[in-house]
C-alpha positions as CSV (number, residue, x, y, z in Angstrom):
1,X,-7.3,-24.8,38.2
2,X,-6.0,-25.2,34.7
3,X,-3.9,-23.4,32.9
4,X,-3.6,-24.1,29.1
5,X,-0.1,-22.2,28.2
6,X,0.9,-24.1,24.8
7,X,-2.3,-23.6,23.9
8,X,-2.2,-20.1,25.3
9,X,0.4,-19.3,22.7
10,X,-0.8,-20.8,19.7
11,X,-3.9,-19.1,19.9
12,X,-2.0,-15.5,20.5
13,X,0.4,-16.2,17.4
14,X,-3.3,-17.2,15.6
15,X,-5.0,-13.9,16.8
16,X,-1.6,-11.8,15.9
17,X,-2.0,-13.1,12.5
18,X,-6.0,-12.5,12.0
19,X,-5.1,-9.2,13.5
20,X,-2.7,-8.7,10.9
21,X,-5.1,-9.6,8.4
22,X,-8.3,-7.8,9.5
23,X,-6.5,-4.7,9.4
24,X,-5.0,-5.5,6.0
25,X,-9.1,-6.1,4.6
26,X,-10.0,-2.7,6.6
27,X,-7.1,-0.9,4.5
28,X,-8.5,-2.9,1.0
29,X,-11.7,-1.2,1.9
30,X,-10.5,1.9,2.7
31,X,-8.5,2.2,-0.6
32,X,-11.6,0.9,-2.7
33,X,-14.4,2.9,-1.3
34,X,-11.9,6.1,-1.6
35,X,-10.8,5.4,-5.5
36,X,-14.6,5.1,-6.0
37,X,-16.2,7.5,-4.6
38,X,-13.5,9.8,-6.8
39,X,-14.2,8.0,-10.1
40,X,-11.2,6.9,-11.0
41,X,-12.8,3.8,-12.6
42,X,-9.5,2.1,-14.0
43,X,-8.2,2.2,-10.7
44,X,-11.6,0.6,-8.8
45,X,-11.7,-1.8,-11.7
46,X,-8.5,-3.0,-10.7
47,X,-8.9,-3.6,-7.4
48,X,-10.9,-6.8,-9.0
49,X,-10.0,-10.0,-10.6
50,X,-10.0,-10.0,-14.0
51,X,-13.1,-12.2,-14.6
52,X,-14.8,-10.6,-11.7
53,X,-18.8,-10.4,-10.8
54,X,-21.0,-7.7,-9.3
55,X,-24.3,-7.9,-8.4
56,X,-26.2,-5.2,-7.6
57,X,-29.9,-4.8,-6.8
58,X,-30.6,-2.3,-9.0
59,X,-29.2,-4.0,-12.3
60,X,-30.9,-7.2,-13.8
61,X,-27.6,-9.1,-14.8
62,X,-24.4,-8.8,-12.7
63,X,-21.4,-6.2,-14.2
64,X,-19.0,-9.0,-14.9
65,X,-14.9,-8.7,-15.7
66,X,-12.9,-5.9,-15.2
67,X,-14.1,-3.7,-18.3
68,X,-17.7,-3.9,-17.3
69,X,-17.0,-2.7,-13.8
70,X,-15.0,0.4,-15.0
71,X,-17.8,1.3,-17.3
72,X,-20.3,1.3,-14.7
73,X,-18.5,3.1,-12.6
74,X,-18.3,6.2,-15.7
75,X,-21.8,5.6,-16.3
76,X,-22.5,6.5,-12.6
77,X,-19.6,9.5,-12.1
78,X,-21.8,11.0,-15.3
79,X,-25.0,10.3,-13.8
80,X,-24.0,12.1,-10.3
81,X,-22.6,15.2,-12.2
82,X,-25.3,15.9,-14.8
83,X,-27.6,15.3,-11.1
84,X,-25.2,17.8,-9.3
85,X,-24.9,15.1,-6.6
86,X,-21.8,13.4,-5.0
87,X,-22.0,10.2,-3.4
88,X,-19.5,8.8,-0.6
89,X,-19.5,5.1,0.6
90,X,-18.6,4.4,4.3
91,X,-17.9,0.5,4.9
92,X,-18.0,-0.8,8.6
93,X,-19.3,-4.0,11.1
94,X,-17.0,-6.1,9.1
95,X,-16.1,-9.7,9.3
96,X,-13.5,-11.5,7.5
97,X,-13.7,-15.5,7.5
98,X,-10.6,-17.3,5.9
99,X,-11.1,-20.2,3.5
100,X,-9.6,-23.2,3.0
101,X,-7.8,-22.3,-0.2
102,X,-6.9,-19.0,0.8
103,X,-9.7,-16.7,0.1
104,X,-11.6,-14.8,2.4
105,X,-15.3,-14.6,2.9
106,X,-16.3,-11.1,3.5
107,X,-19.0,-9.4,5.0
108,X,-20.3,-5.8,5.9
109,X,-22.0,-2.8,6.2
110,X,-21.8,-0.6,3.2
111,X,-23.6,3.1,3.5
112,X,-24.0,5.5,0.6
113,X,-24.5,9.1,1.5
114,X,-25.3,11.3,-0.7
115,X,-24.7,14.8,-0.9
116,X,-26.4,17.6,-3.2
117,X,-24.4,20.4,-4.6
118,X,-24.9,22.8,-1.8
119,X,-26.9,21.0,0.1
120,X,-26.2,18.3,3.4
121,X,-25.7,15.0,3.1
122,X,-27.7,11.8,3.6
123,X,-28.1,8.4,3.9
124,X,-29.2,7.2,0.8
125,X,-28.6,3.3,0.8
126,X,-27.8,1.3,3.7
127,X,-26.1,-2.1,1.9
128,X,-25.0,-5.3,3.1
129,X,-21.5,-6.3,1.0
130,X,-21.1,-9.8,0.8
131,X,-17.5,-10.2,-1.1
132,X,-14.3,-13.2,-2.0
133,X,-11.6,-11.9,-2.2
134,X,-9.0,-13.6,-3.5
135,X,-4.7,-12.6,-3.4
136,X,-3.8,-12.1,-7.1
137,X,0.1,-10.6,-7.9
138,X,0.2,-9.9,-4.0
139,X,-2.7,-8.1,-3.7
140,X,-6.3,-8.5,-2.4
141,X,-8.8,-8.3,-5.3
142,X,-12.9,-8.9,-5.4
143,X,-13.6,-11.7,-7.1
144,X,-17.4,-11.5,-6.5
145,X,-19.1,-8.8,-4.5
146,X,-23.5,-9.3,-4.1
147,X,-24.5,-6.3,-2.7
148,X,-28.1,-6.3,-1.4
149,X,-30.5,-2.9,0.0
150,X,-32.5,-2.8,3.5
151,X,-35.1,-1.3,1.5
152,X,-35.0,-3.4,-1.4
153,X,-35.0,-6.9,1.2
């Protein structure tokens, strides 16, 4: 028998720290999906870089830098109300690869329920969220985020 203790606690201090960080992404998400799904689109808009890029299935060219992605966001708070609808996003089955230069790779599960004025809510798009995210000012920010549909694949 074997027993590999240095290595042992490398990897622990290694899993502590991805540990550390996973639950730092989870938060990220947390905190953007919530400041969306309320429409405060300054706030969501700065959760990204500055020259940032969204791609979305149902747009033809990707929302690109800050202002673009906080006047998508109106567009779609104004869209919901004149509709009477409220959507909520629920992110989940994520994983977080670290990059060389410090960025992480990210990858998830994005579902958008929606819920009519009076009415119960349902699934309306089940997403896959494939994001960077880079550390700007000592924060996490999206520095590219494709989003694709199950029913659009």
């Amino acid at each position: 028998m074997t027993v590999e203790l240095a290595e042992t606690a490398e990897r622990t201090l290694e899993s502590q720290k991805f540990a550390a960080l996973y639950a730092e992404v989870q938060q990220f998400y947390a905190h953007q999906m919530q400041i969306l799904d309320a429409h405060d689109s300054e706030r969501w808009a700065g959760t990204f870089t500055e020259d940032a890029v969204l791609e979305l299935p149902s747009l033809a060219e990707p929302v690109r830098a800050r202002t673009g992605l906080a006047r998508y966001v109106r567009a779609g708070a104004a869209r919901q109300r004149r509709a009477g609808n409220r959507l909520n996003h629920w992110v989940g089955m994520l994983d977080v690869q670290p990059q060389a230069d410090g960025s992480l790779r990210t990858r998830c599960s994005a579902l958008v329920y929606v819920t009519p004025s009076g009415g119960s809510s349902k699934v309306l798009y089940v997403c896959l969220m494939e994001d960077v995210l880079v550390r700007t000012r000592g924060k996490w920010r999206t520095a590219h985020r494709r989003v694709t549909r199950d029913d659009l694949a």
